[in-house]
N, C-alpha and C positions, 0 to 999 in steps of 0.2 A: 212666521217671519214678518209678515206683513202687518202685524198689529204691534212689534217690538218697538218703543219708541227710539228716537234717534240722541243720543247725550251730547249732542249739542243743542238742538234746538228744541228737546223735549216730545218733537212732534211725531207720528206713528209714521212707517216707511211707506206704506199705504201698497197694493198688490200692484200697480203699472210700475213703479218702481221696482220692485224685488222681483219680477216676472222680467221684465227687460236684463236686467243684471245677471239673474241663475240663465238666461235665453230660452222661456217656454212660454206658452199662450196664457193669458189671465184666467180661460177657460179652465183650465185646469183646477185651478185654487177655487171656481165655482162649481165645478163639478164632483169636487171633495167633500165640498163644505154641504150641497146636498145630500150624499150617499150617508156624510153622516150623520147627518138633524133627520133623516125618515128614515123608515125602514121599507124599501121597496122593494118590491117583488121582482126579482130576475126574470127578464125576459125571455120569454121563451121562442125560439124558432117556428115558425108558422108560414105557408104559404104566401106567395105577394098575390095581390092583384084582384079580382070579383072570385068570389066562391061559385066554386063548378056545379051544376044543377045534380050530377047526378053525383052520389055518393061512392067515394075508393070499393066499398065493398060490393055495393052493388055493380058495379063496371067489373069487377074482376069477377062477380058469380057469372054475369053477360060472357066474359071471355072464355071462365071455364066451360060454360053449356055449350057453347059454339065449338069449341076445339073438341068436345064428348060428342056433340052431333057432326062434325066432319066425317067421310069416310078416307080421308089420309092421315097420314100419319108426318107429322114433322112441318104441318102451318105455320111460315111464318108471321110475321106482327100486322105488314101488309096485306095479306089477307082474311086475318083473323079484323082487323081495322074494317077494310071494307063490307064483310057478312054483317060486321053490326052497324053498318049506316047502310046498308042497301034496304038490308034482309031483317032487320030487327028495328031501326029508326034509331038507334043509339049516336048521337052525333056528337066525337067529343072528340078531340088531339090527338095525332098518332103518336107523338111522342108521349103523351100519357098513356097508350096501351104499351109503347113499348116499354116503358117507365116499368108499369106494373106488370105484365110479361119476364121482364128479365128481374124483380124483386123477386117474384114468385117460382122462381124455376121455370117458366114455361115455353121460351123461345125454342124453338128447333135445333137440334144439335145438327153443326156442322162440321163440314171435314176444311181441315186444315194442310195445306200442304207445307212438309217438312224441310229443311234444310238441305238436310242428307238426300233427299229423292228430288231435288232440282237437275238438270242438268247445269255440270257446271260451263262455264264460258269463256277458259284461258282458253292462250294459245295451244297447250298441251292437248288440251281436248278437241281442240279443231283442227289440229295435224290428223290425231287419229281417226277423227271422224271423217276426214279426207279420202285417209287411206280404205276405212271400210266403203267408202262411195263408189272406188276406184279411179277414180278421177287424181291423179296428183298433182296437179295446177289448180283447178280451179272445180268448187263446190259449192252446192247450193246453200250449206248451213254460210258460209262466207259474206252471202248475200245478204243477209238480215242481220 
């Protein structure tokens, strides 16, 4: 659109014209005009920031020896984290061990409380729980 010339004045609309007009950034029409004169390679997703000294595989063989030489069973990340910077020298993110801990399967299973096994906390339930206190004025669940 921006090379069409104009029939009146012969002359081309020029891209700050027909960008202003359709309402979008010039960049746009530059960043087309790139993608299609090269053939560039899609970028790929990569880490930000300095590269970590010690390598994903090696840090997680660290976690697996460590959690194979515990004698519990169900270590979590914070513990598994500080064996390898006390007890090994491994110093690196805890959220990179938890990172790779929970990629890997290896976080600690934990217990979840359910819905149904809360008590619940209407009124209904603190009449009755009233009544089993025997107290029918006044109870300690009331208090809290």
């Amino acid at each position: 659109m921006s090379r069409a010339t104009s029939t009146g004045t012969g002359k081309p609309y020029g891209p700050q014209r027909v960008c202003r007009v359709l309402g979008f950034p010039r960049s746009t029409i530059y960043a087309g005009r790139a993608r299609a004169s090269s053939n560039v390679v899609p970028l790929v997703a990569q880490r930000r920031g300095p590269k970590p000294r010690m390598p994903e595989a090696d840090l997680l063989e660290g976690i697996r020896d460590d959690l194979a030489a515990s004698p519990f069973t169900g270590d979590g990340r914070r513990k598994v984290w500080a064996r390898l910077r006390i007890l090994r020298d491994i110093r690196v993110s805890r959220t990179r061990v938890l990172r790779l801990m929970r990629e890997n399967a290896l976080l600690s299973p934990h217990r979840r409380l359910h819905r149904a096994s809360l008590p619940s906390t209407t009124a209904q339930s603190r009449r009755a729980a009233r009544t089993r206190c025997g107290a029918p004025t006044a109870c300690a669940l009331d208090r809290g």
